[in-house]
C-alpha positions in Angstrom: 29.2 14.0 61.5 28.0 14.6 57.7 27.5 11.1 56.1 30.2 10.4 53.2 29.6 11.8 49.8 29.1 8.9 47.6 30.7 7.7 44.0 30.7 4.8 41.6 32.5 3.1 38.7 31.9 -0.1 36.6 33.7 -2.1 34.0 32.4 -4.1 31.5 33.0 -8.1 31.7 34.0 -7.8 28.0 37.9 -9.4 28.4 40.6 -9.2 30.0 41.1 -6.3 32.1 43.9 -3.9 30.0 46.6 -0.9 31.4 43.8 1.3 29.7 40.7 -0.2 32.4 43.6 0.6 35.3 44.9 3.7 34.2 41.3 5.6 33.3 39.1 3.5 35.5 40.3 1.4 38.2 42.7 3.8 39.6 40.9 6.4 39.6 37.9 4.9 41.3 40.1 3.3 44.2 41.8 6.9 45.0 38.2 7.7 46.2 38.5 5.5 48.9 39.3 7.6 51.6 36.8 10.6 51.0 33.8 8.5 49.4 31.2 5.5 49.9 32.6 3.8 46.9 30.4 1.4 44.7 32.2 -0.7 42.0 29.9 -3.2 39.9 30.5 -5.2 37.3 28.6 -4.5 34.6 27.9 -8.4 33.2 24.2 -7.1 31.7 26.0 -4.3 29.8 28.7 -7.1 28.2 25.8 -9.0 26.4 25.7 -6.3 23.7 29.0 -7.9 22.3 29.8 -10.8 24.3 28.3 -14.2 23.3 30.4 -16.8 25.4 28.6 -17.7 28.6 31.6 -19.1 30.3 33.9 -16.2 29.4 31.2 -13.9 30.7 31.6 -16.0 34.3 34.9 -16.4 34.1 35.6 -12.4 33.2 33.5 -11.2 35.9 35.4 -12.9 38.4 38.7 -11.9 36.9 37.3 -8.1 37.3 36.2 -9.0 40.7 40.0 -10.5 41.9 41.4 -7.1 39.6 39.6 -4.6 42.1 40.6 -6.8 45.3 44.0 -7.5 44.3 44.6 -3.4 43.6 43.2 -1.6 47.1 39.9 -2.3 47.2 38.6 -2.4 50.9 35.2 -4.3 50.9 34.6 -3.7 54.3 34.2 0.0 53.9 32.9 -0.1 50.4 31.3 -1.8 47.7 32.1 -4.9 44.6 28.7 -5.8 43.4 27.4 -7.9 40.1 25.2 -5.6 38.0 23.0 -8.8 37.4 23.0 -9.7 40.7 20.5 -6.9 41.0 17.6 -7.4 38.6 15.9 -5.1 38.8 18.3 -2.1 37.8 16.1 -3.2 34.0 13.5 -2.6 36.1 14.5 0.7 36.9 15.7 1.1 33.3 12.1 0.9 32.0 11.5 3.7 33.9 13.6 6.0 32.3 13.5 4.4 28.4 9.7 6.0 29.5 10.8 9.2 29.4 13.6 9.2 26.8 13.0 10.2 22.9 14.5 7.7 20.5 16.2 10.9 18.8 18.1 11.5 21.9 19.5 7.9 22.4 20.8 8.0 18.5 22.8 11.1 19.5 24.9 8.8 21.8 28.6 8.4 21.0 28.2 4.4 21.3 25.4 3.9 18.7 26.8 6.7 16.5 30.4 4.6 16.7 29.0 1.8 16.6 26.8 2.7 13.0 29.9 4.1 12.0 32.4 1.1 11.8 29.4 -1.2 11.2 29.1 -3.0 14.0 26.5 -5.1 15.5 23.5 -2.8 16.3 20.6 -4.4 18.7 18.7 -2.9 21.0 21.4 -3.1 24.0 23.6 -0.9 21.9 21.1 1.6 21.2 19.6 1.5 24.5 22.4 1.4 25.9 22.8 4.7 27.8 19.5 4.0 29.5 20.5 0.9 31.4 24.3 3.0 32.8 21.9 5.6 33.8 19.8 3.4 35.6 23.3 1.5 37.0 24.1 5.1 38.4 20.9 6.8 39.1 19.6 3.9 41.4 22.6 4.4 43.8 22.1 8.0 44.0 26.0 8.7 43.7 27.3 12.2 43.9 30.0 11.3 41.5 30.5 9.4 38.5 34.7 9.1 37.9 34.5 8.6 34.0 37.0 8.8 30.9 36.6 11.5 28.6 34.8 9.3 26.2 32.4 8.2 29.0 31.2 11.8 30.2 28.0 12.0 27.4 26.8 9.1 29.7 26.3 10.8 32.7 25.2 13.8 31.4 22.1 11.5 29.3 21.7 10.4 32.5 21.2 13.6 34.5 18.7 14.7 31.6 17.1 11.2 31.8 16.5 12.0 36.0 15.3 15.4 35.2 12.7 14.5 32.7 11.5 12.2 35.1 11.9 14.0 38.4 10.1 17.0 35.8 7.3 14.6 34.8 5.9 13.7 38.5 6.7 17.0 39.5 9.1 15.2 42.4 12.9 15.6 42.9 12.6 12.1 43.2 16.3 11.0 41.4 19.8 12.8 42.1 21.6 14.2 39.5 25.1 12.9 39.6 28.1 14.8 38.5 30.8 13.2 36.5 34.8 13.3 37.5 37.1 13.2 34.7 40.9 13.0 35.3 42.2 15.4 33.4 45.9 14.3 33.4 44.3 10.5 32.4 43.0 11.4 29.0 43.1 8.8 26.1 45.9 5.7 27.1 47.5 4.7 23.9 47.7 1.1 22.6 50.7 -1.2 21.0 49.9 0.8 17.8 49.2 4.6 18.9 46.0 4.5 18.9 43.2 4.4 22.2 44.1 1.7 23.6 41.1 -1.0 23.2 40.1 -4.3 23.0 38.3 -4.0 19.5 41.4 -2.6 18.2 43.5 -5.5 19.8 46.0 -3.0 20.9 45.8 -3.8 24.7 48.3 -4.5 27.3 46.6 -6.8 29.5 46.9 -5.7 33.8 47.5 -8.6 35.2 49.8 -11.6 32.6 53.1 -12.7 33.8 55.8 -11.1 33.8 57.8 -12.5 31.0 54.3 -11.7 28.6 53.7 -8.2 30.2 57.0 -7.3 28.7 57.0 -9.0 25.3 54.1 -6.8 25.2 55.5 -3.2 26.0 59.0 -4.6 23.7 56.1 -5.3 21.2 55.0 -1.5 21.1 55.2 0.4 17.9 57.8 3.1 16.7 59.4 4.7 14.3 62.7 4.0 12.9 65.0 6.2 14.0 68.4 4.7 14.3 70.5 3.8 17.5 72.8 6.9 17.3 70.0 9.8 16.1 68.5 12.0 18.9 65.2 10.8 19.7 61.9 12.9 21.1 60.0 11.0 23.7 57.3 13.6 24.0 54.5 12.6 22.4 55.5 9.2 21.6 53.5 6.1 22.7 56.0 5.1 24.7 56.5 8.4 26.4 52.8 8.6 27.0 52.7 5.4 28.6 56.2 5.8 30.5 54.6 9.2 31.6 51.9 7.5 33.6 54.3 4.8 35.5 57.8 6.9 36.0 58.3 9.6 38.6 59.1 13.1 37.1 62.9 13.0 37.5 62.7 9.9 35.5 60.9 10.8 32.9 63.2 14.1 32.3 66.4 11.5 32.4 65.2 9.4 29.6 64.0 12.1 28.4 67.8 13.9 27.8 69.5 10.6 27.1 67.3 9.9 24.0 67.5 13.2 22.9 71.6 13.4 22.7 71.4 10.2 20.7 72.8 6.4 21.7 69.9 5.1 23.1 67.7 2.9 21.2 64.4 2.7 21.6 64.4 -1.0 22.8 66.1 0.4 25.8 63.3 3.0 26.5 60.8 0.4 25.9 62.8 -1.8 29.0 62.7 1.2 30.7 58.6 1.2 30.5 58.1 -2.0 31.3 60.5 -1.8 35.0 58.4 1.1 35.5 55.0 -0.6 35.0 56.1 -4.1 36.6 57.6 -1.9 39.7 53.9 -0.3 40.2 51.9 -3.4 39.6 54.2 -6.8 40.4 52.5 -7.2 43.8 49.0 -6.5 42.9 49.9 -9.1 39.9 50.8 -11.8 42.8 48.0 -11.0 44.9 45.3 -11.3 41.6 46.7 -14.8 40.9 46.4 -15.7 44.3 42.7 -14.4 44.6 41.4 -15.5 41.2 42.0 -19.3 42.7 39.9 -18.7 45.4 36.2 -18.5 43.5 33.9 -19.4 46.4 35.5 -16.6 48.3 34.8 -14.3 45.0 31.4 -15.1 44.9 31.1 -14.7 49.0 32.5 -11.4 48.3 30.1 -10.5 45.4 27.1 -12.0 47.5 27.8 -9.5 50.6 28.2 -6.8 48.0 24.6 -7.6 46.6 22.8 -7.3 49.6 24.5 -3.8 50.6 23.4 -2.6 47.1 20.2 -3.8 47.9 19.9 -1.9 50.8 20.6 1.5 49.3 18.7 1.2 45.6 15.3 -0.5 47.0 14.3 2.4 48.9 14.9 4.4 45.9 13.3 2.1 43.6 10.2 2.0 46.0 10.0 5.9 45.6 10.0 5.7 41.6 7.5 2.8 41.8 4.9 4.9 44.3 5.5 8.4 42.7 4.5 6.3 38.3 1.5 5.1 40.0 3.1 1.4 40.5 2.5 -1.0 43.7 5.2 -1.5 46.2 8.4 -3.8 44.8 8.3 -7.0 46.7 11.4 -8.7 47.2 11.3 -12.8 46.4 
């Protein structure tokens, strides 16, 4: 029997976890489940580009950690692993900054976005795209699920594994291919745009119930009064209502806000059943799990050492085809 093609995803610790991580990330990544060797990691290293706080850093990884368990996640087929848990994916990173112009890392969406809206720009930001190709090329995955937005990363990092597989004249790294849902594009926030953190626009996945929907009642639209027809195509809440509803549902308040009488308060209820209905008993079963730490971190630590099994091999064959001595493992 052919051994299972293999993919992988990762989240930033930078928060708490938003309908935007589920919708373009999480979701996507678990409906691999069946047909792939899944790896999920939480990428803590990548968070200290913006995030300072030590404790929310702990705190957040474990929040992701209960997020992925409490959704589907089935650890004893597949993979939840800290990215800093594994040290030496820098390691691995130097190997590639080695072989990747500085011209080409300033043509990366995050630095160029980043110089843009003047944020914070240190070294992680810049080299950032070397460190999430090391995360993926040190797994050898055969796909990389991805937003829209993320897809420049994989493809720096199938040029960053061909200059170097090019350089030693070895095919020495797998180039990955990247999986983009194409009915998942862009999730929209309270205001319309992307939904994001930096643009404090997020629903959070997993509050309670009573804040989940003072958020979705709290979601902007125009002012169209109670009696005018109404177009829910296109909208922010149709997009979002789009992703949770059925078909038939979405075509029924569809044609009653269209003939008029329906406010948009009631659509907005109508959002928030559908969302709560999809994700009210992964809610219970994130609360439960987030209580539970030692059993987080027992469930990170067994994650760790199957990651180790699969990147050191591959690490060993970077280090002996540079000209480097053997890793040894403390």
């Amino acid at each position: 029997m052919a051994e299972k093609k293999r993919a992988l995803t990762g989240i930033r610790a930078t928060g708490q976890l938003h309908l935007g991580n589920y919708l373009g990330a999480i979701k996507e990544g678990l409906k691999l489940q069946n047909e792939y060797e899944c790896l999920y990691f939480i990428a803590d290293l990548h968070s200290l580009t913006t995030n300072k706080d030590p404790k929310a850093l702990r705190e957040q990884s474990l929040d992701i950690a209960a997020s992925w368990l409490a959704l589907g996640l089935d650890v004893s087929k597949h993979l939840l692993y800290r990215q800093s848990d594994l040290p030496h994916v820098t390691e691995f990173a130097w190997y590639l900054s080695c072989v990747t112009g500085v011209g080409y890392l300033q043509k990366a969406h995050s630095y160029k976005d980043a110089v843009a809206k003047d944020k914070e720009v240190n070294h992680g930001v810049f080299a950032y795209p070397v460190l999430m190709a090391a995360d993926i090329l040190m797994y050898e995955p055969d796909l990389v699920p991805v937003g829209k937005d993320q897809k420049q990363h994989v493809e720096m990092s199938r040029n960053m594994a061909g200059s170097l597989n090019s350089l030693y004249g070895k095919e020495l790294l797998k180039l990955p291919e990247p999986k983009i849902n194409e009915d998942v594009m862009t999730i929209p926030g309270l205001d319309g745009q992307k939904m994001s953190k930096s643009y404090d626009n997020v629903i959070p996945l997993f509050s309670t119930e009573k804040d989940l929907r003072k958020k979705v009642m709290s979601l902007v639209t125009d002012s169209t009064g109670l009696e005018e027809p109404k177009k829910l195509d296109g909208s922010t809440v149709g997009l979002l209502f789009e992703l949770f509803a059925s078909a038939d549902e979405y075509q029924d308040l569809k044609g009653r806000l269209s003939a008029g009488g329906l406010g948009w308060g009631h659509a907005k209820e109508e959002l928030f059943q559908a969302i709560n209905r999809e994700l009210s008993e992964a809610r219970a079963r994130y609360f439960e799990l987030r209580e539970d730490e030692q059993s987080l971190q027992q469930t990170l630590a067994e994650g760790r050492e199957k990651a180790m099994a699969i990147s050191i091999p591959i690490l060993q064959r970077v280090r002996e085809a540079v000209g480097l001595p053997p890793f040894i493992r403390g």
